[in-house]
N, C-alpha and C positions, 0 to 999 in steps of 0.2 A: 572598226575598233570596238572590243567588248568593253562592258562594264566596267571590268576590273582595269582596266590600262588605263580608262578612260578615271577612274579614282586614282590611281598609280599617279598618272600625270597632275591632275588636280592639287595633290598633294605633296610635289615635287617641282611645281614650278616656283621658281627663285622670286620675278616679280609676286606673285601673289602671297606668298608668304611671308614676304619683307611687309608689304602694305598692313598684312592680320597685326604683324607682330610690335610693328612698330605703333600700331594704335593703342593692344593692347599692355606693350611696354611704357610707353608715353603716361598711358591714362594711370597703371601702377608707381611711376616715378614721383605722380602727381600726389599720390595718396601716398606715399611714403613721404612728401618731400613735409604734408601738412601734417602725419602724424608726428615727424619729429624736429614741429616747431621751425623747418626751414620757411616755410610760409606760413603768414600769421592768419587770424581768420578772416581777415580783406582780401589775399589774394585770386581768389578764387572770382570773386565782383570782379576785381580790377582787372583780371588777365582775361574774364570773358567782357568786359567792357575793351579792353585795346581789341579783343577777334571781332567784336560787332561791329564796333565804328570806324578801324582803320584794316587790318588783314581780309576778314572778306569781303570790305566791299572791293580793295585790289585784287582780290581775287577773281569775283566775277568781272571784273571789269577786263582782268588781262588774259581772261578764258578767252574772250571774243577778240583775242589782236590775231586773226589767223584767217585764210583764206576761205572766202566765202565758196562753200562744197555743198552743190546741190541735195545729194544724202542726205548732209548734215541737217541742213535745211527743210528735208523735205521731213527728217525724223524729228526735228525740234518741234516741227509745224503739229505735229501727231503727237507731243508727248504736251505743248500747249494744249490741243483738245481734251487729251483725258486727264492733264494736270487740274481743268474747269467739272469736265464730268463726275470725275470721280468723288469730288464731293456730295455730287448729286444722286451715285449711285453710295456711298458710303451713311449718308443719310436717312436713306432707307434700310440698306443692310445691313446698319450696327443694332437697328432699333430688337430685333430677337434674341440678341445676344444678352440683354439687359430686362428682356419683358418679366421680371420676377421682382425687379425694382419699381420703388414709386417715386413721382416729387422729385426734389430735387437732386436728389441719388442719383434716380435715372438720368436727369439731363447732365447730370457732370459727367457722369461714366460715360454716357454717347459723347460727349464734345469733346471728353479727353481720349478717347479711342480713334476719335477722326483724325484731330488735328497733330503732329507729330513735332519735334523739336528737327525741322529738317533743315535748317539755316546752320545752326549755330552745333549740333552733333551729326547731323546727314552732311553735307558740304564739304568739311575736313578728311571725311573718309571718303566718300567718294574721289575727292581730287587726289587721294593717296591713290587707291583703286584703279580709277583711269583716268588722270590728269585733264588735259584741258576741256577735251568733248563732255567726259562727264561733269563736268564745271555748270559748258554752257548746258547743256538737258537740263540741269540740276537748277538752274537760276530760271529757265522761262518754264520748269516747273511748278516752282514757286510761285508764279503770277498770280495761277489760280488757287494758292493757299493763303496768299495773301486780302484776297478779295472775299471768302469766305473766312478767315480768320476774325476778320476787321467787322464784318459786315453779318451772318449769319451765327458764329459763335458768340458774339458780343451779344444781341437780339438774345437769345436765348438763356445768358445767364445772365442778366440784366434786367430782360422783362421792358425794357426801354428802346425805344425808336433809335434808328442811327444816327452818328453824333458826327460834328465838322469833324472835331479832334481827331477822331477813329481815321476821317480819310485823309486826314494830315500825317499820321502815323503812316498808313498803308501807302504814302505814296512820296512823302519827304525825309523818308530815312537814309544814312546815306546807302545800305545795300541795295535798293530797289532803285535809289537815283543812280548807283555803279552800272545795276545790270539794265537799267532800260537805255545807259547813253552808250555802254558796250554793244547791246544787242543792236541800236541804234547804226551805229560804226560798223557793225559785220555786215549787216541787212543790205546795204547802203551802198557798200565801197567803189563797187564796181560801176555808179553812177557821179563818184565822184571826180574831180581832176586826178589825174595822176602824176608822179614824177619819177626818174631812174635816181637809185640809190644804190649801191653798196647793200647787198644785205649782209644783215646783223652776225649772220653766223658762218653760212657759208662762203662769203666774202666775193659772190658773183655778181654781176648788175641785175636787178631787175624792178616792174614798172609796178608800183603800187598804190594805193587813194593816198592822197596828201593826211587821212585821218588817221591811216595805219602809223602811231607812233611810236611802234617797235621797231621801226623800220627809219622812219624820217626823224624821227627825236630821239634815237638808242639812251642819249644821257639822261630824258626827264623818265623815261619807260624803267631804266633801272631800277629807280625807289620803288617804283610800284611792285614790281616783280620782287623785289627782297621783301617788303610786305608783306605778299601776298603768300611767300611760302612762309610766313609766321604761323598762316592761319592754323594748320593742324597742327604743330606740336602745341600752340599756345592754348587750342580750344583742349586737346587732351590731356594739357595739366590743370587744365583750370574742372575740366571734370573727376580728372581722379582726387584733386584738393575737396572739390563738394561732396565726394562721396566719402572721404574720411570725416564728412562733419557727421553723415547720416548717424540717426540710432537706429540703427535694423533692426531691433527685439520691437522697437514703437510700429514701424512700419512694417514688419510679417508680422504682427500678432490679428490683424484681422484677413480672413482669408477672403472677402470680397478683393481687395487690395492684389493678392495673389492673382485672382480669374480674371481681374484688369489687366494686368501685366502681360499675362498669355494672350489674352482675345490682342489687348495692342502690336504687342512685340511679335507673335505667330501667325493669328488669324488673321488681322487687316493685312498684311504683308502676301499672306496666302491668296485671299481674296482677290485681291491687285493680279497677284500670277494666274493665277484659273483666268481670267479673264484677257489678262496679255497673250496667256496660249491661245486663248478663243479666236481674240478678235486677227489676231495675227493669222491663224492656218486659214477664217474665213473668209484674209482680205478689207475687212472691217477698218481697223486701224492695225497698219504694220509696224512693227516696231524691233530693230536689232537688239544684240545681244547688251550693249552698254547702257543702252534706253533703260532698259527692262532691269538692268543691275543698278541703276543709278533712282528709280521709284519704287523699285523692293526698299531700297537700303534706307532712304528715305522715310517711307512707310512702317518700317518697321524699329524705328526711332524712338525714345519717351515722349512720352507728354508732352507737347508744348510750353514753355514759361506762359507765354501769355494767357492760353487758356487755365492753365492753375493761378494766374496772376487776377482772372475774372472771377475763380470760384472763390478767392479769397475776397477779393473787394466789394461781391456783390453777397458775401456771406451764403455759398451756394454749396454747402457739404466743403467746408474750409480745410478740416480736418483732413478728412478723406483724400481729397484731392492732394495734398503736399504729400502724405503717406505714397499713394500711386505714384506721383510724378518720383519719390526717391527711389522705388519699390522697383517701377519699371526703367530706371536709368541702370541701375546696377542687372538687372537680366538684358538686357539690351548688350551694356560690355560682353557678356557671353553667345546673345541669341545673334546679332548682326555676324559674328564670324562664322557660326554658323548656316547664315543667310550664304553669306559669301561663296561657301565652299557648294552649297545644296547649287546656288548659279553657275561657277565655274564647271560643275557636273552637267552642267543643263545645256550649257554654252558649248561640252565638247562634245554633246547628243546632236548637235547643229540642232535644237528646236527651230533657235530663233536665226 
């Protein structure tokens, strides 16, 4: 297959283009709905408060009601590793990007270039992208954002030793209490009792863990599963509502704001692939086509809330930092579908 068939196709497949379009229809309907006054300016909090605390954690939670598949398994296992590493190699590889800053400039820019908004803007799109597998990758990815979030981002715009709190947050919220009793339940199953049921959909008998509650509980597994697909339209209105509040003439007028944007949104996301091709042709860590689509997408997300939430409260370039986080939300709406299509080109190369 040449090039050209292999773009031809790309750009002519039905699921993939519904996924671009509907994210980026959703997140305009959001921004339309707040310029005229259909949502007031609480909406935006309240609809990303119901995706945090009720839609994804059903989401992660009902990523894992599915049959424990060695692959899967064996790829979660590899995207946990470098979900840990690659903070550890990002730590080092942001620092050149920034060597022309001093103080506390530079540590904002480094923290916000690392850590991404991948819960609450990576998550919704990915499960649009590739439903449930990209769910779980995407949730025991998270582990290791969660652990350097809490724990090495805080340290450093703090200037303060680690706090209970921080590990109350990083481990009693309900999305990381969803994905560690899902991932719990997947891991698991095939050590559990089992019983014959009716399945859900195909309506045949077969032998599953008493925990599989799509299967054994269809009636409590429902609510969850209507939840769960809340999550992306709700997280995409509640972002195109924040991005009608932006003042863009505030946040382009400095062009530092700009070179953050691109380093977050292009470079980190690049960095991540050179190295997934690396590790992958030498055997290192292998990793398929959804893995690799699922920590692009991820990676190449805005800012974090929380780490703009540190440079405010620890008055760490305050300013700046909200600039960035608006700056790089709205190039992200445009760069991740771009992401998208550069993968699905890359997926029909068979790299991976």
């Amino acid at each position: 297959m040449d090039i050209v068939n292999i773009v031809v196709n790309t750009f002519t497949d039905k699921g993939f283009l519904s996924a671009i379009a509907s994210t980026v229809l959703i997140i305009l309907l959001g921004y339309f709905c707040r310029k005229k006054n259909i949502f007031n300016n609480q909406a935006a909090k309240i609809l990303s408060k119901v995706v945090l605390t009720v839609a994804l954690p059903a989401l992660a939670f009902s990523a894992f009601m599915t049959d424990l598949n060695q692959k899967h398994l064996a790829q979660g296992i590899n995207v946990l590793i470098w979900g840990i590493l690659m903070y550890i190699v990002l730590i080092i590889l942001i620092k050149p990007f920034y060597a022309k800053y001093k103080g506390d400039k530079k540590t904002t820019l480094e923290i916000l270039s690392i850590f991404s908004s991948t819960t609450f803007f990576g998550i919704p799109i990915i499960s649009a992208m590739l439903g449930p597998i990209g769910v779980i990758y995407a949730n025991i990815f998270n582990i290791g954002y969660r652990i350097f979030l809490y724990s090495y981002a805080y340290i450093k715009m703090s200037g303060l030793k680690m706090e209970i709190k921080n590990l109350k947050t990083m481990f009693l919220n309900p999305i990381v209490i969803a994905t560690f009793l899902g991932l719990f339940i997947w891991l698991i199953q095939d050590l559990t009792p089992h019983i014959t049921v009716l399945h859900s959909q195909k309506g045949n008998e077969i032998s599953v863990s008493i925990l599989r509650i799509d299967q054994t509980l269809p009636w409590l597994y429902a609510p969850i599963m209507f939840l769960s697909k809340l999550a992306s339209p709700l997280a995409w209105l509640s972002i195109g509502a924040t991005l009608a509040e932006i003042n863009f003439k505030d946040a382009a007028k400095n062009t530092t704001t700009w070179y953050y944007a691109g380093v977050k949104t292009v470079m980190v996301p690049l960095i991540n692939l050179v190295i997934f091709i690396i590790t992958t042709l030498t055997g290192i860590l292998i990793f398929d086509m959804n893995a690799v689509t699922t920590m692009i997408v991820m990676m190449a997300t805005p800012s974090a809330t929380v780490a703009v939430a540190y440079a405010i409260n620890f008055d760490k370039e305050a300013v700046l930092a909200s600039n960035a986080s608006l700056l790089s939300t709205i190039v992200a709406v445009f760069i991740i579908p771009s992401w998208l299509v550069i993968l699905k080109i890359i997926g029909n190369l068979g790299i991976f």
